[in-house]
ZAKEGU-411462 format. One record per residue (C-alpha): residue in three letters; x, y, z; residue number from 1. Coordinates in Angstrom, 2 decimals, decimal comma. Each point is the difference from the previous one (the first is absolute). Example, Ala and Ser with C-alpha at 12.3 -4.5 7.8 and 13.67 -1.06 7.14 Angstrom:
2
ATOM   type        c1        c2        c3   seq
ATOM    Ala     12,30     -4,50      7,80     1
ATOM    Ser      1,37      3,44     -0,66     2
END
This chain:
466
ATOM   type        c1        c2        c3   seq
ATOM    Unk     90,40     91,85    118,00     1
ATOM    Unk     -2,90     -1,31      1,86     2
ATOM    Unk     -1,76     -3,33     -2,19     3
ATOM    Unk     -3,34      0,50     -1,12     4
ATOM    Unk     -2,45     -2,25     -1,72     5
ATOM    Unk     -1,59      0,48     -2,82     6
ATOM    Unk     -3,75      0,71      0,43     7
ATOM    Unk     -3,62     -0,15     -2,12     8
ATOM    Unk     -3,50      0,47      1,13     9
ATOM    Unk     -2,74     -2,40      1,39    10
ATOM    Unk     -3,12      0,37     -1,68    11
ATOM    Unk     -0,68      1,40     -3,64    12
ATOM    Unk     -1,40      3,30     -0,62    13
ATOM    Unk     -1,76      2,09     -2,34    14
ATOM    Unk     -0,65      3,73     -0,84    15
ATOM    Unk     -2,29      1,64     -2,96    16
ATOM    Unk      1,00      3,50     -1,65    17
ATOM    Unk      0,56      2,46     -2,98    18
ATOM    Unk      3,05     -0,60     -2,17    19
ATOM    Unk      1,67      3,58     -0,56    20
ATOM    Unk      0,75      0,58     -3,44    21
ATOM    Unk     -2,93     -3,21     -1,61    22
ATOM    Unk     -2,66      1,12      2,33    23
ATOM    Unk     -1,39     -3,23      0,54    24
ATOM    Unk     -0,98     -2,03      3,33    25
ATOM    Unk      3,09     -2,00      0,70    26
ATOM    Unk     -0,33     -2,90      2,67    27
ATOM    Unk      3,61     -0,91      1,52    28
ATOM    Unk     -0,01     -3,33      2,31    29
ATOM    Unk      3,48     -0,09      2,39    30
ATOM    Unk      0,96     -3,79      0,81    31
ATOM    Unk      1,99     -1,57      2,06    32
ATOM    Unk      3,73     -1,35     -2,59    33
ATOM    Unk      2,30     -2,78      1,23    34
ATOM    Unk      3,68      1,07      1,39    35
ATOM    Unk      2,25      1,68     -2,94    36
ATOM    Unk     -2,95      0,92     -2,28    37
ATOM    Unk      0,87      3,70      0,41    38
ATOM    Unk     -3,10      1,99     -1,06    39
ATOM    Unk     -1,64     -0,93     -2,81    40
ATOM    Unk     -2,89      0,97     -2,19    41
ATOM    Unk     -2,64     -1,83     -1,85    42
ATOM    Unk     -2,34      0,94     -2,68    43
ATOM    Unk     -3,31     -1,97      0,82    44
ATOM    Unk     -1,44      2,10     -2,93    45
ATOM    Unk      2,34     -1,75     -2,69    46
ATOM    Unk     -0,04     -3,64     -1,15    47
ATOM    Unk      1,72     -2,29      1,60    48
ATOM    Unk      0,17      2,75      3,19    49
ATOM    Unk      3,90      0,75     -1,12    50
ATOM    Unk      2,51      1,73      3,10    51
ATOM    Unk      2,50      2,12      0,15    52
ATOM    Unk      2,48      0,53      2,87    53
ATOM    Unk      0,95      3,39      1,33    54
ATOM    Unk      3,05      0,02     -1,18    55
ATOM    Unk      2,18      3,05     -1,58    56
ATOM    Unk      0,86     -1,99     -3,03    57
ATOM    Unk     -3,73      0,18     -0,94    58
ATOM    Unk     -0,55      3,94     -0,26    59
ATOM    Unk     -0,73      1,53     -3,20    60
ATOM    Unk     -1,29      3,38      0,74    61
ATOM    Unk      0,09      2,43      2,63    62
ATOM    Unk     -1,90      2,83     -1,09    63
ATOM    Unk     -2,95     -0,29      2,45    64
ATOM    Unk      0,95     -2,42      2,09    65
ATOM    Unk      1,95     -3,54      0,13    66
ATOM    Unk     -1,32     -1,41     -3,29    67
ATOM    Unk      1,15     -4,23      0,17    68
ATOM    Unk     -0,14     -2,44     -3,38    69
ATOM    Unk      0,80     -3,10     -0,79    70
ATOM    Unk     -1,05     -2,09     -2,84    71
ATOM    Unk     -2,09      2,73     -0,63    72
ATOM    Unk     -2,04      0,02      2,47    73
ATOM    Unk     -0,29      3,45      2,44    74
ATOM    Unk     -0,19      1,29      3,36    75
ATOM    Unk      0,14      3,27      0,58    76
ATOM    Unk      0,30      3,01      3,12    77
ATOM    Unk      1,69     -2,78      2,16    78
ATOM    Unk      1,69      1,61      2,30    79
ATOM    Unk     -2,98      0,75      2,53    80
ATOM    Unk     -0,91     -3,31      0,86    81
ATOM    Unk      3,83     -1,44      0,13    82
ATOM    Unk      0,71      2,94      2,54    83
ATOM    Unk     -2,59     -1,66      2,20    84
ATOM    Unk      1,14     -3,19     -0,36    85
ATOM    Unk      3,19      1,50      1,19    86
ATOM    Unk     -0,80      2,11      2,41    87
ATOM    Unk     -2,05     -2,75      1,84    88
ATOM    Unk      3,41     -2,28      0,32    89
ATOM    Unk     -1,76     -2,93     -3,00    90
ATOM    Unk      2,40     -1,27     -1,98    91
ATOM    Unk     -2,28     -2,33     -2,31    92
ATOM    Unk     -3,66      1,13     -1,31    93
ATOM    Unk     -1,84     -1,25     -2,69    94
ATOM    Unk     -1,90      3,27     -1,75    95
ATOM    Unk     -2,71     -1,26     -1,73    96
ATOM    Unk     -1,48      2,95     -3,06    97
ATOM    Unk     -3,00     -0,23     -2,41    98
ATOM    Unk      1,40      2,41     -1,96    99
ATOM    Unk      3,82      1,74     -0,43   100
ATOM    Unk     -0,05      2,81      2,82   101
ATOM    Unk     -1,18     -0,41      3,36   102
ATOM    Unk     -2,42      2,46      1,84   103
ATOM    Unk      1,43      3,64      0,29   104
ATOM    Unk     -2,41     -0,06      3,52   105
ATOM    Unk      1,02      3,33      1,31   106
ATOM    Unk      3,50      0,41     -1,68   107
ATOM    Unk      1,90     -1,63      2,97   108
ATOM    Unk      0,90     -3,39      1,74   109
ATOM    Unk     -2,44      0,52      2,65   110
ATOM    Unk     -2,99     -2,57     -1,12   111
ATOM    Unk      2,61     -1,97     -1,21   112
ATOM    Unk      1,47     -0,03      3,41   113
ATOM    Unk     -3,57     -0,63      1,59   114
ATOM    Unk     -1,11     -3,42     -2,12   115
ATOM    Unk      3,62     -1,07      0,72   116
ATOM    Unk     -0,30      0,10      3,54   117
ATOM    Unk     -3,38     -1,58     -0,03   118
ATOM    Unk      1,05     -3,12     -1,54   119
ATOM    Unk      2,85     -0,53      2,38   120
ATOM    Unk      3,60      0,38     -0,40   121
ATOM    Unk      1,85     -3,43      0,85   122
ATOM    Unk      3,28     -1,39      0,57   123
ATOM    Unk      1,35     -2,59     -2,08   124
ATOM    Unk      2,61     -2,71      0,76   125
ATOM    Unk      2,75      1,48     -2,15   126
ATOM    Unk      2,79      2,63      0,62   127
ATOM    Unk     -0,41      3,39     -1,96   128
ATOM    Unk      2,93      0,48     -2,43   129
ATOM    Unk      1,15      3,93      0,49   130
ATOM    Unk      2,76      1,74     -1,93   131
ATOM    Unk      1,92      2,05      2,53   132
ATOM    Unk      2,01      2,81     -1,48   133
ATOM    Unk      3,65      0,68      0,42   134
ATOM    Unk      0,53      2,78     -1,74   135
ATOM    Unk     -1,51      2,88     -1,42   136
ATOM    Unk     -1,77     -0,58     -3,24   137
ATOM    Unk     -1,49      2,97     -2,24   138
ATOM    Unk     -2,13      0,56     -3,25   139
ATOM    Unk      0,18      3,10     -1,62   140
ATOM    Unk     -2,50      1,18     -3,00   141
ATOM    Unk      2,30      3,00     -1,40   142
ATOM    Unk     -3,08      0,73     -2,37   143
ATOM    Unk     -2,34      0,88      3,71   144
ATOM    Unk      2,60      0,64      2,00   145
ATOM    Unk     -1,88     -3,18      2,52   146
ATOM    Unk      2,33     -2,10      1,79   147
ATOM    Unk     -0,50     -2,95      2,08   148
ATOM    Unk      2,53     -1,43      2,23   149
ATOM    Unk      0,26     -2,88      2,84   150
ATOM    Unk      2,31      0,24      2,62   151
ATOM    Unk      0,83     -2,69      2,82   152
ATOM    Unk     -2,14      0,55      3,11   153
ATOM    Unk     -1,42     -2,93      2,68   154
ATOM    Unk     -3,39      0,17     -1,02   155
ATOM    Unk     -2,41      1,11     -3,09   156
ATOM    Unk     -0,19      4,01     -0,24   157
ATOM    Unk     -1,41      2,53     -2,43   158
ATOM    Unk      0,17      3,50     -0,45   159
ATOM    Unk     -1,31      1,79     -3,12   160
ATOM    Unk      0,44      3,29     -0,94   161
ATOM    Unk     -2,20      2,14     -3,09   162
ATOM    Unk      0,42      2,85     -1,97   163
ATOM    Unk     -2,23      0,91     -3,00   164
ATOM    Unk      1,28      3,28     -0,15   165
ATOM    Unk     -3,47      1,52      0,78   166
ATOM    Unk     -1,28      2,82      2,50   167
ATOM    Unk     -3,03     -2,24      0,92   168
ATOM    Unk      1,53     -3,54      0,72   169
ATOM    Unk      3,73      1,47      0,93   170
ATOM    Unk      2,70     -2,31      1,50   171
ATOM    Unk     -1,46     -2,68      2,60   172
ATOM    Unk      2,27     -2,68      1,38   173
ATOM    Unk     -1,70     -3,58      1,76   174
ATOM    Unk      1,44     -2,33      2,21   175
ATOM    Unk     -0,68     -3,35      1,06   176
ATOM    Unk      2,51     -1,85      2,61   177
ATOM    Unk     -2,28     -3,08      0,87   178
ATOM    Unk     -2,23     -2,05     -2,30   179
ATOM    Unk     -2,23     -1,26      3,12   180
ATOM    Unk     -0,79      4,58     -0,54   181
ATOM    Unk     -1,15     -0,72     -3,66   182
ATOM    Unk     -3,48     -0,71      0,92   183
ATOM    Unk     -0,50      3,66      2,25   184
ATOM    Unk      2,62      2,32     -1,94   185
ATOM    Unk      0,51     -0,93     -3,49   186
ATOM    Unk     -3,28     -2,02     -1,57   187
ATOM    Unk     -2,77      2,58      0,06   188
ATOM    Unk      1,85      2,31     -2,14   189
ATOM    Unk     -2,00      0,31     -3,25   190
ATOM    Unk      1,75      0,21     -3,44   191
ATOM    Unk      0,40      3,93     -1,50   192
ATOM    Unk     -0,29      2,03     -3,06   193
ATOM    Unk      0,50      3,43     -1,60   194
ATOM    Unk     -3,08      0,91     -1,56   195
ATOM    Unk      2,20      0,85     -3,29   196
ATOM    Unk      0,44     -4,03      0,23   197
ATOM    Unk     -3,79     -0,92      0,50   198
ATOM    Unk     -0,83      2,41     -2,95   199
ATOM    Unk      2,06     -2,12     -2,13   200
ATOM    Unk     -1,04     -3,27      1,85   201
ATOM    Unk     -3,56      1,32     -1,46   202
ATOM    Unk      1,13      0,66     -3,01   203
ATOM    Unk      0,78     -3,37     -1,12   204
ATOM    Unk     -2,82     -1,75      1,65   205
ATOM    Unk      1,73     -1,40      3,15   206
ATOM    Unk     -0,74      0,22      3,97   207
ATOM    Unk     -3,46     -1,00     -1,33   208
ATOM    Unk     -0,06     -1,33      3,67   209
ATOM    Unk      1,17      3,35      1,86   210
ATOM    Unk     -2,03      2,38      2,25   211
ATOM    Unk      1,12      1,99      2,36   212
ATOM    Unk     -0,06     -2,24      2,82   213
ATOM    Unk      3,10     -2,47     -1,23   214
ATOM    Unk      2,89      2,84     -1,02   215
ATOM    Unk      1,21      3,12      1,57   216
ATOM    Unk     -0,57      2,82     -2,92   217
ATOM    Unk      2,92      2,73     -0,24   218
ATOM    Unk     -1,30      3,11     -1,58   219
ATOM    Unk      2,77      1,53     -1,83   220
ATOM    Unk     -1,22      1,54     -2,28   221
ATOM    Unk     -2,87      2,56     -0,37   222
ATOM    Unk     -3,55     -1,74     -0,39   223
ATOM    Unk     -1,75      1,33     -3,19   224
ATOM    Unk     -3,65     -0,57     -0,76   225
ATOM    Unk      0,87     -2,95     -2,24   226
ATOM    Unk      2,06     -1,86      2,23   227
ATOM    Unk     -2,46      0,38      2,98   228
ATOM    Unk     -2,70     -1,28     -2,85   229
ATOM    Unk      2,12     -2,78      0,05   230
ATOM    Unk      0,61     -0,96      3,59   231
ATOM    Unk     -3,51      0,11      0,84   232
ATOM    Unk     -0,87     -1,58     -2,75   233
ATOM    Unk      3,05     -3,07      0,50   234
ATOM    Unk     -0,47      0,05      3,79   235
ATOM    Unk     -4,07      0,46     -0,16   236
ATOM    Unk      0,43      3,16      2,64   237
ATOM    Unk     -2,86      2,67     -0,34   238
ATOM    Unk      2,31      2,16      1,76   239
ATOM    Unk      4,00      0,24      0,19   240
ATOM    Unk      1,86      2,23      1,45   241
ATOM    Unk      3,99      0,65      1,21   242
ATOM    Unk      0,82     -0,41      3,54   243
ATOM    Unk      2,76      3,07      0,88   244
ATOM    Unk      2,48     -2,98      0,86   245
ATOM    Unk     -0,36     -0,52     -3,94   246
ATOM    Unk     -1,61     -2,96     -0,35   247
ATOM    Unk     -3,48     -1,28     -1,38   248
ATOM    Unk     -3,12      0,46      2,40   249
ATOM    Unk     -1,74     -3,39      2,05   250
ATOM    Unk      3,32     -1,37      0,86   251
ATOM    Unk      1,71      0,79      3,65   252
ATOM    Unk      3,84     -0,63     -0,57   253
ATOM    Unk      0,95     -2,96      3,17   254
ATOM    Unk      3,33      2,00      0,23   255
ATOM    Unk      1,70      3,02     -1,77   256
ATOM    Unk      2,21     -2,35     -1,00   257
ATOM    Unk     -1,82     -2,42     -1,75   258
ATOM    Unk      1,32     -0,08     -3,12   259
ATOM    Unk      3,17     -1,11      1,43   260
ATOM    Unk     -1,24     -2,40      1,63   261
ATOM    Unk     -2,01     -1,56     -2,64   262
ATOM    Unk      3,50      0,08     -2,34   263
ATOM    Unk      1,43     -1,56      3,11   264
ATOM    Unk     -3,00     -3,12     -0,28   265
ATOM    Unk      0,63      0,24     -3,73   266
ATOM    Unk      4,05     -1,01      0,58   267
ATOM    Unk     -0,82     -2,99      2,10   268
ATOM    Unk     -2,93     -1,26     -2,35   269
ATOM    Unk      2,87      0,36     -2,53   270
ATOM    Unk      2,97     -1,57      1,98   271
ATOM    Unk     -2,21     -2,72      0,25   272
ATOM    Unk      1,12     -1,20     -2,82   273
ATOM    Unk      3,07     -0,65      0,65   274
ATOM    Unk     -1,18     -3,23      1,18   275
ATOM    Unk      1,86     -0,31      3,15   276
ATOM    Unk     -0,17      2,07      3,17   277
ATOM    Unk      2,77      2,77      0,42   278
ATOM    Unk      2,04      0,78      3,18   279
ATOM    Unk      0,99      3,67     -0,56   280
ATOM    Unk     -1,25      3,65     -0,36   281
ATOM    Unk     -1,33      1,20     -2,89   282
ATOM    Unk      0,16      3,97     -0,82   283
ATOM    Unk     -2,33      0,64     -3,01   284
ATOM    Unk      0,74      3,54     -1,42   285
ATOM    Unk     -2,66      1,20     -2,52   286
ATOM    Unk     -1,29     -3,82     -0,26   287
ATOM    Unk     -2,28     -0,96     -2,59   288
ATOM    Unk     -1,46     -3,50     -1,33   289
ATOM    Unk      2,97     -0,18     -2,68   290
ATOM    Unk      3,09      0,32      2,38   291
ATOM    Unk     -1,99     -1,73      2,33   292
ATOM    Unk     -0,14     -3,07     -2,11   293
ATOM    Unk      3,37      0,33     -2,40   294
ATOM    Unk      1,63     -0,18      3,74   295
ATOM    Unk     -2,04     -2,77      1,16   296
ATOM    Unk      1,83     -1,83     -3,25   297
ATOM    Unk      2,91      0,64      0,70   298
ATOM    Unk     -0,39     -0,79      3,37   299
ATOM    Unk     -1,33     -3,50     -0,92   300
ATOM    Unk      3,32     -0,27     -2,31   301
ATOM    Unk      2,23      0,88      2,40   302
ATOM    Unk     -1,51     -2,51      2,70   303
ATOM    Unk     -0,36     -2,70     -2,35   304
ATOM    Unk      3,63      0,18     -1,08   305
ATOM    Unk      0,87      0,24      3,82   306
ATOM    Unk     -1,75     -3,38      0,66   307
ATOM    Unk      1,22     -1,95     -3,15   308
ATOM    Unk      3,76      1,25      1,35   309
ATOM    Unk     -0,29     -0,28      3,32   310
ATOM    Unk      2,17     -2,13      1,76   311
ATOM    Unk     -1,77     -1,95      3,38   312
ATOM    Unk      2,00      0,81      3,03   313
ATOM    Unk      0,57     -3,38      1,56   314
ATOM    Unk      2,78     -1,40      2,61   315
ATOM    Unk      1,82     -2,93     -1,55   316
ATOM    Unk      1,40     -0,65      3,46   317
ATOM    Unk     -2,97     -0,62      1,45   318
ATOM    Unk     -2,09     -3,17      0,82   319
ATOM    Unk     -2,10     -0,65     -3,15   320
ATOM    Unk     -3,75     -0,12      0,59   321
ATOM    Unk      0,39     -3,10     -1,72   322
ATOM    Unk      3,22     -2,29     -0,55   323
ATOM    Unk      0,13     -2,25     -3,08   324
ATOM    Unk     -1,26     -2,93      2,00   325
ATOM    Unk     -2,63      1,48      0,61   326
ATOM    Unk     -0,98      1,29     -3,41   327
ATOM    Unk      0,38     -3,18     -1,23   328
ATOM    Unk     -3,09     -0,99      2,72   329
ATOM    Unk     -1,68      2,30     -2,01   330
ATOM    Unk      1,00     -0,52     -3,63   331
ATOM    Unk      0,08     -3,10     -2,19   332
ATOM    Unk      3,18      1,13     -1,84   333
ATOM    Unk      3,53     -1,94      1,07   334
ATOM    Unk      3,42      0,57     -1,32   335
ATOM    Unk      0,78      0,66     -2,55   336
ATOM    Unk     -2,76      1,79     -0,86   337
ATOM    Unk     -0,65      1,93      3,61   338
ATOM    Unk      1,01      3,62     -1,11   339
ATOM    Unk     -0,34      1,82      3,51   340
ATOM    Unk      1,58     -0,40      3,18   341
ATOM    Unk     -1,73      2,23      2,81   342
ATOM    Unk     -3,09      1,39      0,30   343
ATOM    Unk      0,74      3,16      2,13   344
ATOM    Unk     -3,41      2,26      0,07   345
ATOM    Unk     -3,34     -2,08     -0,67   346
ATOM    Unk     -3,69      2,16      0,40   347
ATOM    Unk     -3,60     -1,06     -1,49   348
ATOM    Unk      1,17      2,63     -2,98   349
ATOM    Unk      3,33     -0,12     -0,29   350
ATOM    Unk      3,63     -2,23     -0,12   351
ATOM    Unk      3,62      0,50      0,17   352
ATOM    Unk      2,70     -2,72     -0,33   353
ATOM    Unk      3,38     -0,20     -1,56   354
ATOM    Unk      2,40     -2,43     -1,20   355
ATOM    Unk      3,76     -0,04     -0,04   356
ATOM    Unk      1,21     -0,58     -3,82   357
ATOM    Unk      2,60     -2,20     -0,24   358
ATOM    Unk      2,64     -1,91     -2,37   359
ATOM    Unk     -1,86     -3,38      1,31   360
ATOM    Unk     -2,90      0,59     -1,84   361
ATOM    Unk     -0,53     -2,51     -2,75   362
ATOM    Unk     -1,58      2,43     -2,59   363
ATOM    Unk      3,88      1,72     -0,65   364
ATOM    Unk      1,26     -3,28     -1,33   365
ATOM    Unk     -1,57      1,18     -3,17   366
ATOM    Unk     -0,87      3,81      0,53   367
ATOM    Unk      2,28      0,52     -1,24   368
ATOM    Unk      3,40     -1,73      0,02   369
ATOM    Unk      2,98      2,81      0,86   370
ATOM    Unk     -2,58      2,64      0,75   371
ATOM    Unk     -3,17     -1,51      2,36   372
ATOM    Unk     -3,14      1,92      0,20   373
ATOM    Unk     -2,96     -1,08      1,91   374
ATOM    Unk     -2,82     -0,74     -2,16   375
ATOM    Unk     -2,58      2,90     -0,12   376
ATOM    Unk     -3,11     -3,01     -0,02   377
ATOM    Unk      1,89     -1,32      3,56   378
ATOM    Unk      0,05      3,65      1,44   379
ATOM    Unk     -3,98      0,27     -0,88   380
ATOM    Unk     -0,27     -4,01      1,73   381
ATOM    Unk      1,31      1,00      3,04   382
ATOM    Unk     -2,01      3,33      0,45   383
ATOM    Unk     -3,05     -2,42     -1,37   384
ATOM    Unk      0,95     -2,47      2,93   385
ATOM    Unk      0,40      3,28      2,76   386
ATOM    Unk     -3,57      0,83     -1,76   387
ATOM    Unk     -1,05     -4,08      1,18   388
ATOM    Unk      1,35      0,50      3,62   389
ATOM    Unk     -2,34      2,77      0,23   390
ATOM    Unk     -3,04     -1,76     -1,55   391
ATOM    Unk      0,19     -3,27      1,78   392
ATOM    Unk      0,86      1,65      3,22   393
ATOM    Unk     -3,75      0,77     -0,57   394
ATOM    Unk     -1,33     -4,15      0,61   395
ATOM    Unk      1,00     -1,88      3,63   396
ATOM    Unk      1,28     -3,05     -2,85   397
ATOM    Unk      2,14      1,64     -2,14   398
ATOM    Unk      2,11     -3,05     -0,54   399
ATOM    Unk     -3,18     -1,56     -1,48   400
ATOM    Unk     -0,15      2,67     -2,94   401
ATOM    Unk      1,81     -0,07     -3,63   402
ATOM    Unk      0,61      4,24     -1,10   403
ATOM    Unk     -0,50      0,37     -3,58   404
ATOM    Unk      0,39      2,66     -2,59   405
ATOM    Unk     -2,54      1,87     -1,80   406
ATOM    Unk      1,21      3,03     -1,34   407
ATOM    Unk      3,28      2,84      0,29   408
ATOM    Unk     -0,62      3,26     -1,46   409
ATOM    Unk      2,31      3,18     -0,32   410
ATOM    Unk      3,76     -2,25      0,27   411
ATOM    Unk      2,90      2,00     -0,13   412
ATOM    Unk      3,44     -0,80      1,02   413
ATOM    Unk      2,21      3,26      0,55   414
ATOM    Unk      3,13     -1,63      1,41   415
ATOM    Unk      2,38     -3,34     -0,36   416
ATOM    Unk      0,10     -1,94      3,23   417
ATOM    Unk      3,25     -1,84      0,33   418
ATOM    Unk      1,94     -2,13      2,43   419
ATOM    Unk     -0,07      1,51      3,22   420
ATOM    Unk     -3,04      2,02     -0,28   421
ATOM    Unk     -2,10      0,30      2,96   422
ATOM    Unk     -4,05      0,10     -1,79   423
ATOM    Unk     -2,29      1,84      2,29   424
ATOM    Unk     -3,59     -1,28     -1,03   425
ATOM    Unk     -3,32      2,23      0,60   426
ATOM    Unk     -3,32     -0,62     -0,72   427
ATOM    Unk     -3,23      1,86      0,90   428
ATOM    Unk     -3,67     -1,20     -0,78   429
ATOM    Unk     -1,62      2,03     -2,57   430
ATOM    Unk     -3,71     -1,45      0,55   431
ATOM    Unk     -0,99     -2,61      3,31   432
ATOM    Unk      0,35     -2,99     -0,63   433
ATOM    Unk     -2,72     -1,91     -0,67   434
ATOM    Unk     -0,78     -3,55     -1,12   435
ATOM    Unk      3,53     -0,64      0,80   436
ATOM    Unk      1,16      2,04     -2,90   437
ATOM    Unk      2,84      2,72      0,31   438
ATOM    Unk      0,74      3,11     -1,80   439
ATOM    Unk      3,23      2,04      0,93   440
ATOM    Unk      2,23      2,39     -1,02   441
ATOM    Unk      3,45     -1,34      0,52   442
ATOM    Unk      3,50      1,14     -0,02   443
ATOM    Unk      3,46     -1,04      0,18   444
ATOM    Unk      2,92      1,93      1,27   445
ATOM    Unk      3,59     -0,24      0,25   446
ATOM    Unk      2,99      2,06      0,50   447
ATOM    Unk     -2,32      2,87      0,92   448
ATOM    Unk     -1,89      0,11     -2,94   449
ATOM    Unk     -2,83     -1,70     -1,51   450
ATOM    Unk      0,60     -2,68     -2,68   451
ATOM    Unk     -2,94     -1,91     -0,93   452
ATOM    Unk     -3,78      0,89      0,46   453
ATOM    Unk     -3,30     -1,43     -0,88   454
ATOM    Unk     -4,19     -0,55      0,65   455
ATOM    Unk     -0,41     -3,31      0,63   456
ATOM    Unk     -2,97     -2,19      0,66   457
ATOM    Unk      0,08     -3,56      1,53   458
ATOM    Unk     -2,75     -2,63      1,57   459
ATOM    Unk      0,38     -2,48      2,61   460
ATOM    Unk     -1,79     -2,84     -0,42   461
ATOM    Unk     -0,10     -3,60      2,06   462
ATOM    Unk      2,98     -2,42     -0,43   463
ATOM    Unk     -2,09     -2,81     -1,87   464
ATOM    Unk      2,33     -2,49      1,43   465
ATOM    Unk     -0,07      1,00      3,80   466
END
């Protein structure tokens, strides 16, 4: 799998229109985010301008749309503007809202797309994290008869397939087989409706900010005198009439398979969620926002589990990176309270070393006598200290810098490590560091499984006596 970085844009960017269902004038600013923020939004409209991230753990409703909350605060219809985030190759955009729903524009990605471009899409100095699939992975709503699945593949594929059971919209399948295609085959498609739905919609007040130039209209149903009262009146239209393809006059279809293809932008606005890029194919039968999302969950699950138990795949045999001489170059700590003995990957993000567990070690004089068990606060030192090779590898003096504590969050130890253990350390930056300060997410691993794990956050400051 080829490396890619992660990548923002430039320049900041703003863009002014009607909210669908609150019918207000909604301004939405893009910005450029640092490496790892993911997409996130913020509510400049609110006190205190809270975010939220795009993440599947934060959807509440999918009725008409993505609908996010936390700490009850709201975004909602989300899934246009993530799909072209997506399908423009970012990776970290700050969405900035003055109120919860960003513009319905014309009911696709396309304008999206367009202020995207114009403020520049930029690489950043940090590897992308992807999930590549390995197996086939499904979702199945038995109550819809949807179903979502992943399947391996060497690249990022869709195909959606729809069937409302209708004469007029009738079964449409979509494909897409490159992202860089997003832009010319997938984001113009405009969202859809049965007119049985917008009579409801109506009904209870909502779409105050529909016309008939941001959805495709299905007609499937006959249009009585009070319903077309109703359309002209919602949609201010002197005049509306039926085309005999069976949709709503003064709107051209792009392609007679639209709808798919909008379900098809709907998915990857969705999968978005997920947090992390996929490697795989996705086959989306009968996809709607809830499967969409209820498999971006599980996704997340499944690839967070992954990580926490995934074992690095490192050669013991080989020449270290860096030997324990040379570690201690970098580190103040000296026996007996060095805790690693190779550093074996280093990167500006990341850090693997390992240490060979032995019956030497001090601590099992008294942990415990007759049944020695290294001390859980040791295993969390030495992936602390991996975390300091990483942090002062960052200054051209690190042997003039002192790497303190200042916080571990989330500690759990899942295994014993005993005498003979082999401890295979990871860490990986969870924000740049800055001020000299480092937050990680570490792990410990032995035996092929993980046994400790833990946030932690240290500072290096100047040696006062050097």
């Amino acid at each position: 799998m080829t490396v890619t970085n992660q990548k923002t844009i430039l320049n900041e960017v703003s863009l002014e229109g009607v909210g669908l269902h609150t019918g207000n004038i909604v301004k939405m600013t893009f910005k450029p985010a640092p490496v790892n923020n993911g997409f996130t939004f913020v509510r400049t409209d609110l006190e205190n301008n809270p975010t939220i991230e795009a993440l599947a753990q934060y959807v509440v409703a999918t009725e008409r749309g993505t609908n996010l909350e936390k700490n009850g605060v709201f975004i909602n219809t989300s899934e246009h503007v993530l799909a072209a985030a997506v399908g423009l190759d970012i990776d970290n955009l700050i969405i900035e809202l003055n109120s919860s729903e960003p513009p319905i524009m014309d009911g696709s990605s396309k304008f999206f797309i367009e202020a995207l471009e114009k403020a520049e899409v930029h690489e950043q100095d940090a590897e992308r994290e992807v999930y590549v699939v390995t197996e086939n992975i499904s979702y199945i709503d038995e109550e819809t008869g949807s179903e979502i699945m992943v399947m391996p593949c060497d690249s990022f594929k869709i195909t959606t397939m729809v069937d409302f059971g209708t004469n007029i919209l009738g079964t449409q399948n979509a494909s897409l087989n490159n992202m860089s295609d997003f832009k010319s085959e997938i984001s113009k498609a405009r969202t859809f409706s049965f007119l049985h739905e917008i009579e409801m919609l109506l009904d209870n007040n909502l779409i105050k900010g529909g016309d008939l130039n941001n959805a495709i209209v299905y007609v499937d149903k006959e249009l009585s005198k009070t319903t077309m009262t109703k359309i002209k009146k919602a949609f201010n239209k002197e005049n509306i009439t039926v085309k005999p393809n069976g949709i709503l006059d003064n709107l051209t279809l792009h392609w007679p398979n639209e709808a798919a293809r909008h379900k098809l932008l709907d998915v990857i606005g969705d999968l978005a969620l997920i947090g992390t890029r996929i490697q795989g194919k996705v086959i989306a039968t009968k996809p709607g926002h809830k499967i969409n999302t209820n498999f971006a969950k599980e996704l997340a699950k499944r690839i967070k589990s992954e990580k926490r138990n995934y074992v690095p795949k490192v050669d013991l045999n080989a020449k270290p990176l860096l030997d324990i001489q040379q570690i201690m170059d970098i580190l103040p700590h000296r026996p007996p309270f060095l805790l690693i003995d190779k550093i074996l990957e280093l990167s500006d993000t990341h850090v693997i070393g390992m240490k060979n567990v032995t019956m030497n070690e001090p601590f099992f004089v008294g942990h415990f006598p007759g049944a020695p068990v290294m001390p859980g606060v040791l295993q969390i030192e030495a992936m602390a200290q991996c975390g300091g090779v990483l942090v002062l590898s960052t200054v051209p003096d690190p042997e003039n810098y002192l790497t303190y504590f200042m916080k571990m969050d989330n500690v759990k130890f899942k295994q014993k490590v005993l005498p003979g253990d082999t401890l295979i350390f990871k860490a990986d930056l969870i924000t740049p560091i800055r001020r000299g300060i480092c937050h990680m997410q570490a792990y410990a691993y032995a035996n092929g499984k993980v046994v400790a794990e833990a946030q932690l956050m240290a500072q290096i400051v100047k040696n006062p006596e050097k």
